[in-house]
Structure formats: C-alpha cells, structure tokens
C-alpha positions in Angstrom: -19.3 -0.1 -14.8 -21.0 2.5 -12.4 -24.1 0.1 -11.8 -21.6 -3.1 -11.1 -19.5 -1.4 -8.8 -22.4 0.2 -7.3 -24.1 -3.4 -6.4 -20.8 -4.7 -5.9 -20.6 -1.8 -2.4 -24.0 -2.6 -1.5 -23.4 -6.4 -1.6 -20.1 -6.7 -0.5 -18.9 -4.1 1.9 -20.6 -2.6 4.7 -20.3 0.9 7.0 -16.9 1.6 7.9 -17.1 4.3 11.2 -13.0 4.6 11.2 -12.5 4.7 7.1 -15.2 7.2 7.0 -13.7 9.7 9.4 -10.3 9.2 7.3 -12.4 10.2 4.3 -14.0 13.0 6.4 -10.9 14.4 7.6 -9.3 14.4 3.7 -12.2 16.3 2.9 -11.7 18.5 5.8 -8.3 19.5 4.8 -9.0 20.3 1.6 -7.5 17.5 -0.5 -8.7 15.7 -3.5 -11.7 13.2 -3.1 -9.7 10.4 -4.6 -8.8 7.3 -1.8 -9.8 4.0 -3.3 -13.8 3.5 -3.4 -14.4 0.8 -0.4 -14.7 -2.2 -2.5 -11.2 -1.8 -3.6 -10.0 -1.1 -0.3 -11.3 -4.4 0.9 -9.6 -6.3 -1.7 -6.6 -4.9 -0.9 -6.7 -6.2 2.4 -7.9 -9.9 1.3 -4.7 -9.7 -1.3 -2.5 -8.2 1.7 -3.9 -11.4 4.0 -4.2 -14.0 1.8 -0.5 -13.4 0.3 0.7 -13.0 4.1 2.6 -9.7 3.4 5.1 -8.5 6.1 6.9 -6.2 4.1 4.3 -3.7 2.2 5.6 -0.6 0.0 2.5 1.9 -1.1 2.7 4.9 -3.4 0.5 7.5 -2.9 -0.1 8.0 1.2 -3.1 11.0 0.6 -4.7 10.5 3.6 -4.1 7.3 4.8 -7.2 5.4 3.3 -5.4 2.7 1.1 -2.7 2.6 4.2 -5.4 1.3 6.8 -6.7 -1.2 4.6 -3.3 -2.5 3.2 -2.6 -2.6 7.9 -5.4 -4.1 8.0 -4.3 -7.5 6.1 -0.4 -7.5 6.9 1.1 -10.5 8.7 1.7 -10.3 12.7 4.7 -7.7 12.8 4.1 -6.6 9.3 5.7 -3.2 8.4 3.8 -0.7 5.9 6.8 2.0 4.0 4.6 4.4 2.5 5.7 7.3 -0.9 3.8 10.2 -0.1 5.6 13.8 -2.2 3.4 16.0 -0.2 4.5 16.3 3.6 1.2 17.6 4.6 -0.5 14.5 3.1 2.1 12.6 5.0 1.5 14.0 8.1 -2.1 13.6 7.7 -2.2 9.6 7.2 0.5 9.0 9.8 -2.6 10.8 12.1 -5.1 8.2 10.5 -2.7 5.6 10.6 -1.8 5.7 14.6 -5.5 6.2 15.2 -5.9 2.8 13.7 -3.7 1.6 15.7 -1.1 1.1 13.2 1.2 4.1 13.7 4.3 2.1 15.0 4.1 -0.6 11.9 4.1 2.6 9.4 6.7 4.7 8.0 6.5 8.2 5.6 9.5 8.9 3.0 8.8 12.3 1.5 9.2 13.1 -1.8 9.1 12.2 -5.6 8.4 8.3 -5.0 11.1 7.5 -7.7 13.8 9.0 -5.3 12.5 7.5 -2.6 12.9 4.1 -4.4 16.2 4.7 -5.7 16.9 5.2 -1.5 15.0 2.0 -0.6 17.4 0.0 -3.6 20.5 1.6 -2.4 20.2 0.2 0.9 18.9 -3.2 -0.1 15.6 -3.2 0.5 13.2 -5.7 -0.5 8.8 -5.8 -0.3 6.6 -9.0 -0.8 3.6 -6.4 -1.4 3.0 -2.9 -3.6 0.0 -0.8 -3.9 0.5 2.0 -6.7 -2.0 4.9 -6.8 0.2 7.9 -7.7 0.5 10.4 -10.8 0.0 8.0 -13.7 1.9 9.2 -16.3 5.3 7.3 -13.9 3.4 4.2 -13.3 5.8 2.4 -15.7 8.7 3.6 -14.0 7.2 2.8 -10.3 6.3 -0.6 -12.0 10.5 -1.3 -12.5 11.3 0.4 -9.2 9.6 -2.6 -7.9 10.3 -5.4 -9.6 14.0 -3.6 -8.8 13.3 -4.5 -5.4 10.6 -7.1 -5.1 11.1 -10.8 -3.6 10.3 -13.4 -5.8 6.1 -13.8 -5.6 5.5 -10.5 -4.3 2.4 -9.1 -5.7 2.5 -5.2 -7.2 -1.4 -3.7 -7.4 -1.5 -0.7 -9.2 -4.9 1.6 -9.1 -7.2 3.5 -11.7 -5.8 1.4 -14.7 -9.2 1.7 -16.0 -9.1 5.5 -16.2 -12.8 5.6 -16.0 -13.6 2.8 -17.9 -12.6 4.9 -20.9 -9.9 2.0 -22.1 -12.3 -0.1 -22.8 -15.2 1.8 -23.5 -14.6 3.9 -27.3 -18.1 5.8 -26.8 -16.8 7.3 -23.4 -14.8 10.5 -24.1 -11.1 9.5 -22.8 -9.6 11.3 -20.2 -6.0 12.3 -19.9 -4.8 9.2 -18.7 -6.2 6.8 -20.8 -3.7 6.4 -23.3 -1.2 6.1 -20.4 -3.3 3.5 -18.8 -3.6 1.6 -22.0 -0.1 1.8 -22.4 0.9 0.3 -18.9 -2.2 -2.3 -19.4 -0.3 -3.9 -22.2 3.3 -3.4 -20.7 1.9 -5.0 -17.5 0.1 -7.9 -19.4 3.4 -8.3 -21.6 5.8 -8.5 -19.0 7.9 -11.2 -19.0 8.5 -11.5 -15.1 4.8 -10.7 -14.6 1.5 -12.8 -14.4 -0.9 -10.1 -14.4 -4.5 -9.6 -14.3 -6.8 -6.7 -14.4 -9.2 -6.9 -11.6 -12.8 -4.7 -12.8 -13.1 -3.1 -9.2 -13.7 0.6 -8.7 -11.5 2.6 -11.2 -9.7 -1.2 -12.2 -6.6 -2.8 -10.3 -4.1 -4.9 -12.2 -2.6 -7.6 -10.0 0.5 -9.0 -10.7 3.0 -11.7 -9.2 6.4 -11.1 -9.9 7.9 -14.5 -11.5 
C-alpha cells in the first residue's frame, strides 16, 4: 500500500506552497502530524467539484488541511461548517482557512462533534457533502448524525478506514482501530440508504451517496 500511494503522490499531485505552510504551521504548534496525505486531499476536492457541493459539513478541523481542499471544490457561494472539539485547533484552521481566502465561506462549532450535530439537527440543518476524520471509535455515530441531516445524494467521506492497511492485511499487526474500522467497513457497505465504496487512497476513504 505504501509503494502505491507513494507513486500515486509522485504521479498525481504536485508541490503545494499554501498546503505546505498549513502543514508547517500544524507542526509548529505542536499538534499531531495527521491531515490527509495530498493525494487524498485532492480527491476530496474533485468529489467536492464534481458533486457541486454548496453546503459541506467536516469533522475534524486540526489545522485546516482537509478544510482548504474540501474550499477548494465547493460551488460559487458554497459554505464549509467545520466540528473541531479543540478550540485551539479551531482557531488555528480559521487562520489557514482566511489565508486561503476562504475565511468568510467557513464556520468553527466547538466541541464534541456529536453535540454539535445534535445543534445543526435541532435547527434544521441540512449538507449535500461530509468529510469524517475524527476519533474513530464514534464514526458510526457521526455516520447517522449525517444521514440525520443529509439531502438526498449527498455524499459522506469518512477517512483512515483502512487503519493502516491492517484490515485487509492479517500479516500486519492491527492497530487500535482496526476492529473499529472493520466494523464501520461492513456497516457502511451494508447500509441500506448507502451505496458505498472504499476508495484505496492514503489511509482508505469510503465514499458513500445517501439514497
């Protein structure tokens, strides 16, 4: 998977001056090292443009990484409402965001994500776009959430559902999240107002279109 991925970057995408200060500045600050690996960043554009999303919900902000790229490929006027539980975090992609150009098309809600959606519900909210890449051990809850409040054909991408290609992989030592990952893998595939597929980019996407 490593090798595939790595050819995959070197075909596919190319230098990035303004996603690379976003990743210097995560690193900077002392957060984790984990935004989506470039390839996965582009696609998340193409599936933003292509589906002509206006209305995209993320969860997981970090530093702002996924964000950009998710701007990037929303419609003309497109808003981006992004889950983020540390305010710090937050603050830090609404920085990357605006210097993007896309600080007046974003908005933070801090806090656990589920509350956050429980708001966003309450107040009749709906998305025709979600990007999941939070703690993975909620991703089937998140995954309801948005159905909850999906329009019909909206597409939900959820992140790292390969957990290191250790799912697939039985000579790989499995991590903590694979049995989770396997677990949501199924539910997602099984869902009966999903068609899913799992995309083999970076850490694994699974795209679905709600029915």
């Amino acid at each position: 998977m490593k090798k595939t991925n790595e050819y995959i970057e070197s075909v596919f995408t190319s230098s990035d001056p303004l996603l690379d200060e976003v990743l210097t500045s995560i690193r900077d600050n002392g957060m984790q090292q984990i935004s989506v690996p470039p390839a996965s960043g582009k696609l998340l554009t193409m599936l933003a443009s292509i589906s002509g999303a206006k209305r995209i919900l993320e969860i997981g902000a970090l530093g702002g990484y996924s964000g950009i790229c998710l701007a990037r490929g929303m419609a003309g006027g497109g808003t981006l409402t992004s889950l983020e539980l540390v305010d710090d975090y937050a603050n830090l992609a609404k920085s990357n965001l605006t210097k993007a150009g896309f600080g007046d098309r974003v908005t933070y809600m801090i806090g656990p994500a589920l509350d956050s959606l429980e708001k966003l519900a309450d107040r009749g909210e709906t998305f025709d776009f979600f990007f999941v890449d939070a703690d993975k051990e909620n991703y089937e809850n998140y995954l309801e959430a948005c159905i909850r409040i999906a329009e019909k054909g909206a597409l939900i991408v959820c992140d790292n559902v390969l957990a290191r290609g250790t799912v697939s992989d039985e000579s790989k030592a499995p991590t903590q999240n694979t049995g989770i990952m396997k677990a949501f893998n199924e539910t997602v595939s099984n869902h009966p107002k999903l068609e899913s597929l799992l995309i083999p980019v970076g850490d694994g996407l699974t795209v679905s279109q709600v029915k």
